[in-house]
N, C-alpha and C positions, 0 to 999 in steps of 0.2 A: 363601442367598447365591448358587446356583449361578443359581438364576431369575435376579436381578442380574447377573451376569458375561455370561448371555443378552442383556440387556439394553444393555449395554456393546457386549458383540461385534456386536449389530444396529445399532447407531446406527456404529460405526466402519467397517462394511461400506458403509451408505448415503453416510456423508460420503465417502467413499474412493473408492467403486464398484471395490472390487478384493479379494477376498479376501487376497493375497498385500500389499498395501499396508497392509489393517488388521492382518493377522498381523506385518506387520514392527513398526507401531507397538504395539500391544500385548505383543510378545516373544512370540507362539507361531509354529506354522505354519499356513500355510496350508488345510491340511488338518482341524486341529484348529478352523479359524474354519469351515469347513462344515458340518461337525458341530453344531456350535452354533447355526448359524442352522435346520440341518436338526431338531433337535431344539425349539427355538423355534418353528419351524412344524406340527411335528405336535402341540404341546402349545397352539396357539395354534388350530388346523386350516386353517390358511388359509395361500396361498403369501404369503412376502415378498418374494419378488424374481424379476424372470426372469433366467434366466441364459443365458450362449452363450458359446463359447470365446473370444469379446472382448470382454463389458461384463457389467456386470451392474446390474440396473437395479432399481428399485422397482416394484411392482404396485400399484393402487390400495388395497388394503389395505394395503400394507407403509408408501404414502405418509402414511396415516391414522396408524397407529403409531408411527411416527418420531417426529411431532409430539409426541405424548403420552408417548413415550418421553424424549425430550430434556426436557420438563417434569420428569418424575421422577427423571432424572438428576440434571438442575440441584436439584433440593429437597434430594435428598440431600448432595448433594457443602457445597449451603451450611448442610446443618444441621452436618455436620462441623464444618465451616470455623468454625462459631460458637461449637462446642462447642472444639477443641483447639487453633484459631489467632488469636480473638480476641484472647489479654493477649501475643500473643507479635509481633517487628518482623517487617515482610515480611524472607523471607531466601530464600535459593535460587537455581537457574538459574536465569534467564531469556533462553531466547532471539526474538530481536526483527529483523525486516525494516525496514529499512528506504533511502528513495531516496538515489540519490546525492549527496545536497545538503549538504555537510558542514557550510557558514554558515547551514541553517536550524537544525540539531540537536545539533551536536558541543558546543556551548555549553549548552544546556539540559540533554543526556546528564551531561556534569560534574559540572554542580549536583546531577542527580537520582544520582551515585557517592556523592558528599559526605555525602547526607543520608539514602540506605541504603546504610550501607559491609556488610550482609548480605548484599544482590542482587550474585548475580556474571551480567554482562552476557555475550551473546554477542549480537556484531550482524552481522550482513550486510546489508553495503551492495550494494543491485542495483537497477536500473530495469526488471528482468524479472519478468514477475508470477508471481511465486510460487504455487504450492498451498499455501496455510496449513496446511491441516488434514494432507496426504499428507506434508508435507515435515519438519511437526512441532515449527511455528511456535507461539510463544506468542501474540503479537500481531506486527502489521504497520502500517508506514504508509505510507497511499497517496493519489492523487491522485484527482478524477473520483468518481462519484456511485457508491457500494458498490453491486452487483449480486450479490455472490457471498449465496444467503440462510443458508449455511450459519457466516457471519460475522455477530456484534453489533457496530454502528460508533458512534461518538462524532465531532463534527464540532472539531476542534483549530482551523479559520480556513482566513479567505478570504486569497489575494495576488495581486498586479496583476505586469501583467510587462512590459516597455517593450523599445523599440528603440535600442540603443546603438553607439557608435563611440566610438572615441580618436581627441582633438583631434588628431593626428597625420596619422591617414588623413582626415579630416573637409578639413584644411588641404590634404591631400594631391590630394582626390578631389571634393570641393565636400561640401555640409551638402544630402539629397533635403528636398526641401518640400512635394512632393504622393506618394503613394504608388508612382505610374510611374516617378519618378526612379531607387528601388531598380533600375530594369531594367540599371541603366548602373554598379551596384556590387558588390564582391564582399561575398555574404552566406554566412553560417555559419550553418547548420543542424544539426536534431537528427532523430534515426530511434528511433524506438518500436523497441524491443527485443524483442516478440512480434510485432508484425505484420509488423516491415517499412517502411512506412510515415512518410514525413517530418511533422512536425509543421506543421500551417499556420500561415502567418503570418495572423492574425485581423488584420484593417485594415477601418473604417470605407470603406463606400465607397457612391456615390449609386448608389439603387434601379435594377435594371435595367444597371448595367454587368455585364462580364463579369468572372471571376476574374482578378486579375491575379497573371501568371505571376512567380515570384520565382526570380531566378538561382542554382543551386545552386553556390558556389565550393569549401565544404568539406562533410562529412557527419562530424557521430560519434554516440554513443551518451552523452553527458554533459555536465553544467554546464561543470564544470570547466575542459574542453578548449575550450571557445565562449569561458568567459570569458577564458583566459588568450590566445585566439588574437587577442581583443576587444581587451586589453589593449597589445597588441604593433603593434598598428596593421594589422591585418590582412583587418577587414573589417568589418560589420553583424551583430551578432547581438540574439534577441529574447529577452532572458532575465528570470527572477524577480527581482521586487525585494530579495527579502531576500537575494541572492546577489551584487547590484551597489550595496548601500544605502552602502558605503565608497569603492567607487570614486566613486558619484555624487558626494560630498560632497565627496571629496579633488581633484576634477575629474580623476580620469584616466582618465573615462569623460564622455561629456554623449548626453544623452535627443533622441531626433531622431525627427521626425511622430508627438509626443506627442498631439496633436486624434486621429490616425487609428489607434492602436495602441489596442486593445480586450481585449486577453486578460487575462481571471481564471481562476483555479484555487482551490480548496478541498484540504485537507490532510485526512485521516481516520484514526483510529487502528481497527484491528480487531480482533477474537479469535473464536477458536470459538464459536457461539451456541450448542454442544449444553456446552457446560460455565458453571460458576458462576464468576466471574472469581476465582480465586486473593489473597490478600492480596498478591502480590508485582506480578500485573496489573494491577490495582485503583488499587497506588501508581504505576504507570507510566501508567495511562491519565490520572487525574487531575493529575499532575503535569508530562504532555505538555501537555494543556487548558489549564494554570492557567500553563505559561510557553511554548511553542513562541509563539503569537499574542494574546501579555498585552491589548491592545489592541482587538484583534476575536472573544476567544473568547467561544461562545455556550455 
């Protein structure tokens, strides 16, 4: 078993790149996670990783490894998993990332207490991208095309997202008809929480014109704050359907340069690719799939 625990300790060093990051998640120190990897490579004869007093990185052998190590991990963990948690409900922590969007998930979360009152939930809500793996995330969900390879993704659905105002300001300020009119309104924006970065407003527009610049009146980091600032009569904001699908109806919101407004987005649920999903993952990711986007999941 000790070969084993080698093998554990090498794959949380590579996912991490931090001796003291994989000591923290596993419970030892840091010093006890070099031994280990240094013991692994002399029993292995080959270096696994270069090291420098700021990173630590894989060697091309060590990249080799990995792969076939996370294979054996995962085999193990799910012959367990077959052998001692088959006839038994998911139960346990589970903690879970996810966006700020409370009208996409709070309603789905509910159902999914209901029907494992064993899973005790911990969720964070953040639009900042998380380290899954360092931070000691069970699963995540996110937006935009998975890049991280050290995550297995399932696709929960696509959503459209429009340009809205309250009949209020609309009465107030006139209703834009062509894309340029925004020049002359106040718009409400959102800033990517890692980069920095405003969100562009995606508009249909004929080949060869140039970007059209959009007025910045507010800036925040949330649905939330757009929609309720939306609601008040306050300005233009471009937000997800599934977060204005009651205003729309109740009209106290109405969709404005619907021909010109273009953005979709895709929802993704994640987990560590070097692990076997858990039975209590398992019931979270199929249950996000089967009700987040009843209609569009694939």
């Amino acid at each position: 078993m000790e070969s084993l625990s080698g093998f554990v300790v090498f794959v949380q060093v590579a996912e991490t790149r931090s001796f003291v990051a994989a000591g923290r998640l596993l419970g030892i120190s840091a010093s006890a996670v070099g031994k280990s990897v240094v013991r692994l490579e002399e029993k292995l004869g080959v270096r696994l990783f270069h090291r420098s007093t700021r990173s630590v990185t894989l060697t091309a052998e060590g990249a080799l490894f990995l792969e076939r190590s996370r294979r054996i991990l995962a085999e193990i963990e799910a012959a367990e998993l077959e052998l001692s948690q088959a006839s038994t409900a998911p139960r346990g922590r589970l903690r879970v990332s996810l966006p700020m969007v409370s009208a996409l998930v709070l309603p789905v979360l509910g159902d999914f207490m209901r029907q494992y009152p064993e899973i005790e939930l911990d969720l964070d809500f953040t639009d900042r991208m998380v380290d899954v793996i360092e931070e000691g995330f069970d699963a995540v969900v996110r937006t935009g095309e998975p890049m991280d390879s050290r995550l297995t993704a399932r696709r929960l659905g696509e959503f459209r997202s429009h340009l809205v105002a309250s009949p209020a300001y609309l009465a107030r300020r006139g209703t834009p008809t062509v894309p340029a009119d925004l020049q002359q309104h106040t718009c409400l924006h959102y800033r990517f929480p890692n980069s920095g970065k405003l969100e562009p407003w995606t508009l249909r527009q004929i080949p060869g014109e140039p970007e059209l610049p959009i007025p910045t009146s507010m800036v925040c980091n949330n649905i939330e704050t757009r929609l309720c600032f939306a609601l008040q009569g306050l300005g233009i904001a471009y937000l997800p359907e599934f977060a204005i699908r009651e205003p729309l109806a109740n009209g106290r919101l109405q969709p404005i340069l619907a021909t010109y407004a273009q953005r979709t987005g895709v929802f993704y649920v994640l987990w560590p690719a070097s692990k076997h999903p858990s039975p209590k993952v398992r019931a979270l990711v199929d249950f996000l799939c089967a009700n987040v986007f009843p209609v569009t999941k694939t």
